[in-house]
N, C-alpha and C positions, 0 to 999 in steps of 0.2 A: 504494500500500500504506500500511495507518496504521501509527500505531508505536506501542508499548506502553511507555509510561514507568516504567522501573523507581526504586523510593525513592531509591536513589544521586544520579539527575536531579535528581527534585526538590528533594532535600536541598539541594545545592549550587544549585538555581534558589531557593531561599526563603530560603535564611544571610540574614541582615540585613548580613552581614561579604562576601558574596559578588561576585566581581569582575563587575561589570557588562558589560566589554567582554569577557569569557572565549569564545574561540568554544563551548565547551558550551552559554551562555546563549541566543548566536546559534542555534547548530540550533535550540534548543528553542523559541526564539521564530518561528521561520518555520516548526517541523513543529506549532505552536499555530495561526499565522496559517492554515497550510492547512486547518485544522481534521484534521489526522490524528494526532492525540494522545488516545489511550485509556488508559484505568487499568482495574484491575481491585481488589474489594474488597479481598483479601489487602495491597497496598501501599496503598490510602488508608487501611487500619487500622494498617501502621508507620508511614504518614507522622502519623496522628495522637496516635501511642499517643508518649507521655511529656512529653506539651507541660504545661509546669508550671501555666501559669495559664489559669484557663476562658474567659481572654476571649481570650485568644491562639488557644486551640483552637477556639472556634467563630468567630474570623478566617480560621482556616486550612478547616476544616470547608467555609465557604461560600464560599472561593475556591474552593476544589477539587471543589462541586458544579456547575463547568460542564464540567467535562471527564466525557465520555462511558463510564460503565461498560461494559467486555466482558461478556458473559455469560458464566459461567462453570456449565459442564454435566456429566454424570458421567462420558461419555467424554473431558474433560480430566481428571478428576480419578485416573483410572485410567491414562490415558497418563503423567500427573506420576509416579506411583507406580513405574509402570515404568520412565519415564525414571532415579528415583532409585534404582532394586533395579538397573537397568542399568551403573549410572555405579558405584556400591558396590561392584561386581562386578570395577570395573579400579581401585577403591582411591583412589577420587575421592567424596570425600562435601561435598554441600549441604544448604540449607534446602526443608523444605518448599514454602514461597512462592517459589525458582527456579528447580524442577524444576514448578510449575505454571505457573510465565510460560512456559519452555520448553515445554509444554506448548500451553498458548492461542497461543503462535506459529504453533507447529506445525498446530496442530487449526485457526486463523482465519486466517490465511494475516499474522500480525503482525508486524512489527519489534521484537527487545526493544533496546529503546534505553539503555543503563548505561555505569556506570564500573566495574564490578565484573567483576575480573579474572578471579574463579571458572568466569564463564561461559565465556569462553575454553575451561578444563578440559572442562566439560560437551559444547562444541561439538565437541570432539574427537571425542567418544562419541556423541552422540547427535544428530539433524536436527530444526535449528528456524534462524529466523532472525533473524541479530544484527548491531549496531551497536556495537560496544563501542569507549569513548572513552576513549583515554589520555590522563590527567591531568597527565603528565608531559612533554610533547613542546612 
């Protein structure tokens, strides 16, 4: 199965200040080696939206054009919706862009691979599948 890397990963795989030895870097560097590491548009546009200088952005831009885009189709996009009218329903609300990774899980048979505790919430309610990595352990 590939895994879908959520901004969280990356974030912390790109810090210039980031701990080299962290096992988060480990997974991400041997689910890279396997080649099962997919992104989807919605996160390579957080990972690149606020980078202050142009030359740092199109550093990052052309790293990140080797990692394989999901396709993303309007039966994910209507499954996200639901997933989020669903989750809103029991008094759990997220972003846009987590309720369509849950989505693309779900619909591609994905791993979302994060640190973002939120999903947890989500995972209660809804079916997809996750990898969530405590930052604190």
């Amino acid at each position: 199965m590939k895994y879908l890397i959520d901004t969280s990963v990356w974030s912390l795989a790109l810090r210039r200040k980031a701990d080299r030895d962290s096992s988060i870097l480990l997974l991400l560097s041997d689910i890279i080696r396997q080649k099962k590491a997919v992104i989807c548009g919605a996160v390579r546009q957080e990972l690149l939206s606020g980078i202050r200088s142009h030359e740092q952005f199109i550093e990052l831009r052309n790293h990140m054009r080797a990692f394989e885009d999901t396709t993303v189709e309007t039966s994910d996009y209507e499954l996200a919706a639901e997933y989020y009218n669903l989750c809103r329903a029991k008094g759990v609300q997220g972003s846009n862009t987590d309720f369509l990774l849950c989505a693309l899980s779900a619909n591609k048979k994905l791993i979302i691979l994060t640190t973002d505790k939120d999903f947890e919430l989500y995972y209660k309610i809804i079916n997809f599948n996750l990898e969530l990595i405590n930052l604190y352990n």
